[in-house]
C-alpha positions in Angstrom: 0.0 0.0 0.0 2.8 2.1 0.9 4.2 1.7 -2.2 1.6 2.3 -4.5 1.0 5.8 -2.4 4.4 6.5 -3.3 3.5 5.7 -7.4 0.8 8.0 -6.9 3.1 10.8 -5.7 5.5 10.0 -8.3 3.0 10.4 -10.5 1.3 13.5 -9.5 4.3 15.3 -9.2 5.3 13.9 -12.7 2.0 15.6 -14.2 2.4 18.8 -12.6 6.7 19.3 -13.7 4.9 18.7 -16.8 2.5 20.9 -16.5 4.9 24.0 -15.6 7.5 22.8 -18.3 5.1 22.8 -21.1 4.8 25.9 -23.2 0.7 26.4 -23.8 0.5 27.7 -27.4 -2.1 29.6 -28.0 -5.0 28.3 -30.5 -5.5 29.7 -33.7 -8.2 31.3 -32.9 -6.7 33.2 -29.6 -3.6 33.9 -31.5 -3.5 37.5 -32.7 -6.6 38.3 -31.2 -7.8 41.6 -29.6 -9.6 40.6 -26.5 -11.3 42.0 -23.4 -9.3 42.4 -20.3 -9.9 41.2 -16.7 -7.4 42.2 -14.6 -6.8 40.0 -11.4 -8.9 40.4 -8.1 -6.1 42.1 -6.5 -5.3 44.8 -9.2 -8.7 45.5 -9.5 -8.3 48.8 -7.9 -5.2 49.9 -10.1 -6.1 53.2 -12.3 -6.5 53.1 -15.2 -7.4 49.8 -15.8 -6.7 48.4 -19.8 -9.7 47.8 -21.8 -7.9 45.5 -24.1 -5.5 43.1 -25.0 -3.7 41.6 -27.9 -2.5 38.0 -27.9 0.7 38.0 -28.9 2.9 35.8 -26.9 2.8 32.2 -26.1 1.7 31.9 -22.9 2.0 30.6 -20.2 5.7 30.1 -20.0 7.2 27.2 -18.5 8.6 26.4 -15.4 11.5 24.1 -14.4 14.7 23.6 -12.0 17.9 24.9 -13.0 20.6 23.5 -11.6 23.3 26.2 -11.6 26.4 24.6 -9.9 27.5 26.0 -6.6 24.3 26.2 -4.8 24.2 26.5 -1.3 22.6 23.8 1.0 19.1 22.9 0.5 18.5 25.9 -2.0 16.1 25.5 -4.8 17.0 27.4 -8.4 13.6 27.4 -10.8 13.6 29.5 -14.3 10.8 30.4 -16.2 11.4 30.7 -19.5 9.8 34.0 -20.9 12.6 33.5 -23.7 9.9 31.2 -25.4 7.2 33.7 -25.6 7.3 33.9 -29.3 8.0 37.6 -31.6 10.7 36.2 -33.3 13.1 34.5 -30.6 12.2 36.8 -27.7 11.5 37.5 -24.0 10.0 40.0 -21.2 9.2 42.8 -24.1 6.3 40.5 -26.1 4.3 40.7 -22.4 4.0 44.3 -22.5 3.6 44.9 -26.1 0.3 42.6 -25.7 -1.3 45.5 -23.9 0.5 48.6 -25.5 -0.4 47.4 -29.3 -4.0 47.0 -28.1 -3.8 50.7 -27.4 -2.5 51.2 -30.6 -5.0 49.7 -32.5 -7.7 51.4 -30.1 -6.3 54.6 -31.1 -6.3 53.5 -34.9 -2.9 54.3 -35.3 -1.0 53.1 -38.7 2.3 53.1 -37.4 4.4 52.7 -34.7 7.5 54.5 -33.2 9.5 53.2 -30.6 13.5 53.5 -29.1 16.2 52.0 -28.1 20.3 50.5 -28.4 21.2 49.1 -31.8 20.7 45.6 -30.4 17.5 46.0 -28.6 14.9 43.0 -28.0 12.2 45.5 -27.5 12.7 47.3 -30.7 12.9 43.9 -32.9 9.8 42.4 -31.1 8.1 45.5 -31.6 8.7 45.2 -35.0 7.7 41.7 -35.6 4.3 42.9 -33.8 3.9 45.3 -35.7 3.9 43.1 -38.9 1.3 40.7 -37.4 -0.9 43.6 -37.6 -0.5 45.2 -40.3 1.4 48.3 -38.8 4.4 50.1 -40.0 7.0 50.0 -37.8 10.1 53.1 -37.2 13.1 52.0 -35.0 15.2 54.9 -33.5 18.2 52.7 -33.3 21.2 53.9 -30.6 24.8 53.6 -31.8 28.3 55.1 -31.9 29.0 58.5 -33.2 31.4 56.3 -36.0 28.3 54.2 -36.9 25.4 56.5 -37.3 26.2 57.5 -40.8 26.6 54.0 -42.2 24.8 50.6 -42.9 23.7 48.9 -39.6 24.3 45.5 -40.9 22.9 42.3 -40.4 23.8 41.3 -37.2 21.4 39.8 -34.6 18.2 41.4 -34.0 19.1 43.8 -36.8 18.6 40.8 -39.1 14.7 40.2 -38.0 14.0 43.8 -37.9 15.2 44.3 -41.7 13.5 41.4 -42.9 10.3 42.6 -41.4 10.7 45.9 -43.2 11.1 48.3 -39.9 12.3 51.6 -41.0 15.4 51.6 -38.9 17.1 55.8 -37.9 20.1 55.9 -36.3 21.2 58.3 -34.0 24.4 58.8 -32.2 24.8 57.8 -28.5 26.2 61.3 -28.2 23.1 62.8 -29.9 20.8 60.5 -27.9 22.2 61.4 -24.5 21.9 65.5 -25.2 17.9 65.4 -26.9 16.8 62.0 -24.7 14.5 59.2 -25.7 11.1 61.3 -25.6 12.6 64.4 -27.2 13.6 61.8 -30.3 10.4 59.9 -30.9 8.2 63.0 -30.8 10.4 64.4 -33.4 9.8 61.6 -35.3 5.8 61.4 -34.5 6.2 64.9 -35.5 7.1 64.1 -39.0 5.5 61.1 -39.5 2.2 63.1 -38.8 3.0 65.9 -41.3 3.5 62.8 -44.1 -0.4 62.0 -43.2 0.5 58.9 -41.0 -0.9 58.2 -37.5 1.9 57.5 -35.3 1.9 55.4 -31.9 5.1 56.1 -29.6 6.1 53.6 -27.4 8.8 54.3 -25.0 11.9 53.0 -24.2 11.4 48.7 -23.4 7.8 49.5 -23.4 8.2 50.8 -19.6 5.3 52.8 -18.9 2.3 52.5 -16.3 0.5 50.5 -19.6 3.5 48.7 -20.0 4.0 47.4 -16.8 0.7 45.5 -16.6 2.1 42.8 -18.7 4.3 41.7 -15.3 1.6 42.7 -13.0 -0.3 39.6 -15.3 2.8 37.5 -15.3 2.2 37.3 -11.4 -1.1 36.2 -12.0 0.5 33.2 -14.8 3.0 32.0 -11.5 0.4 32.0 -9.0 -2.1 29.6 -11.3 1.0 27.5 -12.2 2.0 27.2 -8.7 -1.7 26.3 -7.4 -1.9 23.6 -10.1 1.0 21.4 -8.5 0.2 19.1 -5.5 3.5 19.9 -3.7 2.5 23.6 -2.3 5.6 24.7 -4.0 6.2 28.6 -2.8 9.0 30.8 -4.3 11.0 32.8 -1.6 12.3 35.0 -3.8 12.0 36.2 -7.5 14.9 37.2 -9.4 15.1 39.3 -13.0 17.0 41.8 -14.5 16.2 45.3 -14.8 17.4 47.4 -18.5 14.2 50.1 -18.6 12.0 49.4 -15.7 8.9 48.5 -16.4 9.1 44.4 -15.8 10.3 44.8 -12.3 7.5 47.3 -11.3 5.0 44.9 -12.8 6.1 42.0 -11.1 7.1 43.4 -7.7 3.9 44.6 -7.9 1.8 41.9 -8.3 3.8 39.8 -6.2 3.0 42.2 -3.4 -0.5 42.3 -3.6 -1.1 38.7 -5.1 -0.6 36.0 -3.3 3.0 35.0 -4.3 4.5 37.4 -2.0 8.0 36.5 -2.8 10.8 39.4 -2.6 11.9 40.6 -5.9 15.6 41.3 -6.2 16.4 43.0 -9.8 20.1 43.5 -11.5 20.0 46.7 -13.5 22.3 46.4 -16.0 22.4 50.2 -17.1 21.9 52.8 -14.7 21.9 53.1 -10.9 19.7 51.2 -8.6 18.7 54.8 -6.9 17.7 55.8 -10.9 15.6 52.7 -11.1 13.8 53.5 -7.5 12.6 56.2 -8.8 11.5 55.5 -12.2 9.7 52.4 -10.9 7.9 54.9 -7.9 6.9 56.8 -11.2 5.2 53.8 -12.9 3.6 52.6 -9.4 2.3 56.3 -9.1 0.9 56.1 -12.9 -1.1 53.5 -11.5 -2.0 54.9 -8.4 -0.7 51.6 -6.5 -0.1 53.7 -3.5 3.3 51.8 -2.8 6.9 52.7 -1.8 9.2 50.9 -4.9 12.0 50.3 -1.9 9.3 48.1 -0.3 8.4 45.8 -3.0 12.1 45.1 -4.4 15.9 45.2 -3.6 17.5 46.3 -6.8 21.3 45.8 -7.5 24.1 46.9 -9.3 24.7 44.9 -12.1 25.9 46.9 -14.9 29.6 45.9 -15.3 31.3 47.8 -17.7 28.2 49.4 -18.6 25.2 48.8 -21.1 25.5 45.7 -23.5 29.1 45.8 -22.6 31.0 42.8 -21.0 33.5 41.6 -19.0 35.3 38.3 -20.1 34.4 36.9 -16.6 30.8 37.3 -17.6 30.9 35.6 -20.8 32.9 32.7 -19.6 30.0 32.5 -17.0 27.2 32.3 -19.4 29.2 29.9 -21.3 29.7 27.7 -18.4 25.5 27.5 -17.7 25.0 26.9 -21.3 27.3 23.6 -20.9 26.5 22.9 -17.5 22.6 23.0 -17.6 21.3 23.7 -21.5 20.0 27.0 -20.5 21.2 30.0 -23.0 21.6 32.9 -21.3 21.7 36.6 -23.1 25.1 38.7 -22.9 22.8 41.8 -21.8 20.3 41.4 -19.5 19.5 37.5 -17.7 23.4 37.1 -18.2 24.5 39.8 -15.9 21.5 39.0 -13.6 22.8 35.4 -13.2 25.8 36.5 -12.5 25.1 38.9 -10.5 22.3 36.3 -8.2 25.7 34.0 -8.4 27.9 37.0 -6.8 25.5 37.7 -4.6 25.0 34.1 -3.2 28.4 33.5 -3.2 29.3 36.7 -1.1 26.5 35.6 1.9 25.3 31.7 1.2 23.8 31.5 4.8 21.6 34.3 3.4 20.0 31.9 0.8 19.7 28.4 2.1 17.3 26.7 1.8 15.7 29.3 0.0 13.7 28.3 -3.4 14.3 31.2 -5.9 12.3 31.7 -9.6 14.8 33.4 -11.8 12.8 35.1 -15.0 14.9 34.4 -17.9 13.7 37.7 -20.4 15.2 36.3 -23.4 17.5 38.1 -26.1 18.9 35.3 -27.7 20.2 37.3 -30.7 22.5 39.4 -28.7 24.6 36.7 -28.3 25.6 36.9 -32.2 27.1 40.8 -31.4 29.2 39.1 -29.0 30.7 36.8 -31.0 34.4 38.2 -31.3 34.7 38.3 -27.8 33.4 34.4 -26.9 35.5 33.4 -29.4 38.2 31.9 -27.7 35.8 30.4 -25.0 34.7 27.8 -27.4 36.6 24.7 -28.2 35.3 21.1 -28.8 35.9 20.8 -32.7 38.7 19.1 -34.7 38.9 17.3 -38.0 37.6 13.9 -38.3 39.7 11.2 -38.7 38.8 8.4 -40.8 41.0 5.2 -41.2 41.8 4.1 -44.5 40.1 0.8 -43.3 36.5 2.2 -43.7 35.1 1.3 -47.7 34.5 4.3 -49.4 32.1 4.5 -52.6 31.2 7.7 -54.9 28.2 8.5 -54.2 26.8 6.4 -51.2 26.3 9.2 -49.0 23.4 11.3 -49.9 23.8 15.0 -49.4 20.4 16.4 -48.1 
């Protein structure tokens, strides 16, 4: 009897690792879809509430352990993979776009405008979106003052933003730093409108108070996944990194006033923790929350170098976890936030055992292929094959697909 209790168990727990691993794709007839939204019970007195969303992404995302080496005792490392969310390999940015292209569409807009460095995710997703429906697209792409005046390239998300036909301006980081990130796209909205078009502007990673609701939902996704297992797994903490804002007030918030409750500890990877504070504080306000951003999440320092820039230490660590555990980590954003969770574990482990800890992997995939000079001599495990004389050869016996 005791045994077949423990089958059961097995079992159970079998069908509900399955249940958080598998990615839930939405049906043909949700996908693309502009539909009605319900906000959960517990954001139900957040102003203004959306009237709409679009279904964009493929949701919900899964859910698994990650085993990252060097754990302290009887600590638990999940992941859930919002790099599978769909928009053309990508991550956090598809969440938030589901709600800000509703608005566009509501607002019958023909185009859309939005911001950010010359490898951003946001910016290609945004794109891709903006294909689906039928939307011109205008990328205000940030590079070097040598760059602006010539041919991007093809490199990374580049590549999926040309093929989808986004009109791609370049400004220098020089330029961009003096006139800022509103200054430019209303410039641009500005001359789009005299041409007769009906622009949309979406800011920088889609971080505004509209913006942010597509982490306040994400809470909602954990809790449901969560409540479908029979083990009454609970996350201590949630971990995520922080480029533009807007996915660390959505989650912090909803796993404040949901029922996840977990403490949200974010690695910026740009500016200042005290910078992101604020600008969170702004989005809470936007939403009239009525919440102190220093009381819903511990943000570090993990910029490094700076933006999209690395140290070699950091690349050799994200090529570690990719042989280690399978798990391809981004150079710019869930890279230095693993690293950084790593650092941060490593400095106090007493602090985190037996703590179980969700780590939000955002996605940006195609930022690896920028980075490719510098990983260069991390990778190894090639050679010539060697074939002895002794194997029969014959012309054409091996069919070349």
């Amino acid at each position: 009897m005791r045994g077949r209790s423990l089958t059961l168990s097995r079992v159970k727990l079998e069908l509900a690792r399955r249940s958080m691993s598998a990615t839930s794709v939405p049906s043909m007839a949700d996908f693309l879809t502009k539909k009605p939204y319900s906000p959960p019970s517990w954001a139900s007195h957040l102003r203004p509430l959306p009237s709409h969303t679009f279904s964009l992404a493929h949701l919900p995302t899964p859910i698994h352990r990650w085993n990252l080496p060097g754990l302290p005792n009887g600590t638990e490392l999940w992941i859930k993979r919002d790099d599978f969310t769909g928009m053309e390999l990508s991550g956090n940015k598809v969440r938030k776009l589901e709600f800000l292209m509703a608005e566009a569409v509501d607002q019958h807009a023909d185009t859309v405008i939005t911001i950010g460095g010359i490898q951003s995710n946001h910016c290609r997703a945004t794109a891709t979106a903006s294909n689906y429906l039928n939307l011109n697209s205008h990328l205000i792409l940030r590079t070097s003052k040598l760059l602006a005046d010539e041919d991007p390239g093809l490199v990374g998300n580049l590549l999926v933003e040309r093929l989808v036909g986004a009109n791609v301006h370049l400004i220098s980081k020089e330029e961009y730093s003096s006139i800022g990130s509103e200054a430019l796209t209303n410039a641009l909205k500005e001359k789009l409108e005299k041409e007769g078009k009906k622009p949309y502007v979406i800011p920088v990673g889609g971080s505004n108070s509209l913006g942010t609701w597509g982490y306040i939902e994400t809470a909602r996704e954990i809790e449901e996944q969560l409540n479908s297992r029979p083990d009454d797994l609970k996350f201590d903490d949630i971990v995520v990194a922080c480029g533009s804002g807007g996915t660390i007030a959505g989650i912090s918030l909803g796993s404040w006033l949901g029922a996840l409750k977990a403490k949200v500890h974010a690695f910026s990877v740009c500016d200042d923790p005290d910078y992101f504070y604020d600008f969170v504080q702004g989005l809470l306000d936007g939403l009239h929350a009525g919440v102190n951003s220093r009381d819903i999440v511990n943000i570090h320092n993990a910029k490094g170098k700076g933006y999209a820039m690395n140290t070699s230490e950091e690349l050799e660590f994200v090529k570690k976890v990719a042989s280690s555990t399978g798990v391809i980590l981004d150079p710019v954003y869930s890279g230095k936030a693993a690293y950084g969770l790593i650092n941060e574990i490593t400095k106090d482990p007493k602090r985190w055992e037996g703590r179980k800890i969700l780590f939000i992997h955002t996605g940006g995939l195609l930022g690896l292929y920028d980075k490719v000079d510098q990983m260069a001599s991390l990778m190894g495990n090639w050679s010539r094959m060697d074939v002895s004389e002794s194997v029969p050869r014959k012309d054409g016996v091996g069919k070349m697909f």
